[in-house]
C-alpha positions, -999 to +999 in steps of 0.1 A: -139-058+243-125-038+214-122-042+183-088-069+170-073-066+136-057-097+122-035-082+093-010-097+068+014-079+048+034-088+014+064-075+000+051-074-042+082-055-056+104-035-047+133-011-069+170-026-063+184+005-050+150+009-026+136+039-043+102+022-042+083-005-033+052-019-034+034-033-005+000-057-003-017-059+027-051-082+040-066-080+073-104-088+094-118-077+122-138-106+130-162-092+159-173-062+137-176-086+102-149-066+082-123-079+056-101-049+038-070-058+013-049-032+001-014-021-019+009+005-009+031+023-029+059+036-009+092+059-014+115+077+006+105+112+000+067+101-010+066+112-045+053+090-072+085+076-093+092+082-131+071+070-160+100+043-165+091+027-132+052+025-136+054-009-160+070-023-134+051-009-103+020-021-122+036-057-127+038-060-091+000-046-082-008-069-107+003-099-083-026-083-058-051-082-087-048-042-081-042-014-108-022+016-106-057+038-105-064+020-074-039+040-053-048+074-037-018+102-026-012+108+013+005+142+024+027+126+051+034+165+064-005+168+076-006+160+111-041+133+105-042+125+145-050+161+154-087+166+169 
């Protein structure tokens, strides 16, 4: 009886060397009405890369019809499960 996500998830762009990439995702949950869509931004030691990469990390939110403004900073070392 819970609740079942049905997600989908897109590769947008991605750095040749794998220094960053950007990742679009789409998803319901049918029985509780909800549709979410989404980019991620990721890179291996979670900082936000150089000015000379945003054209291009734009380019590729672009393809989502998202802008850079629309991503928001997560602190990987914060333990978020914890009660």
């Amino acid at each position: 009886g819970g609740v079942q996500l049905r997600e989908h998830w897109y590769l947008l762009g991605a750095d040749a060397s794998l220094r960053w990439m950007v990742l679009y995702f789409t998803g319901s949950a049918k029985k509780a009405g909800m549709a979410y869509r989404g980019c991620m931004l990721l890179t291996p030691d979670g900082q936000v890369p150089g000015r000379s990469m945003m054209p291009i990390i734009a380019q590729a939110l672009a393809r989502a019809e998202m802008q850079p403004w629309e991503l928001r900073p997560v602190n990987n070392t914060v333990n978020h499960t914890a009660g």
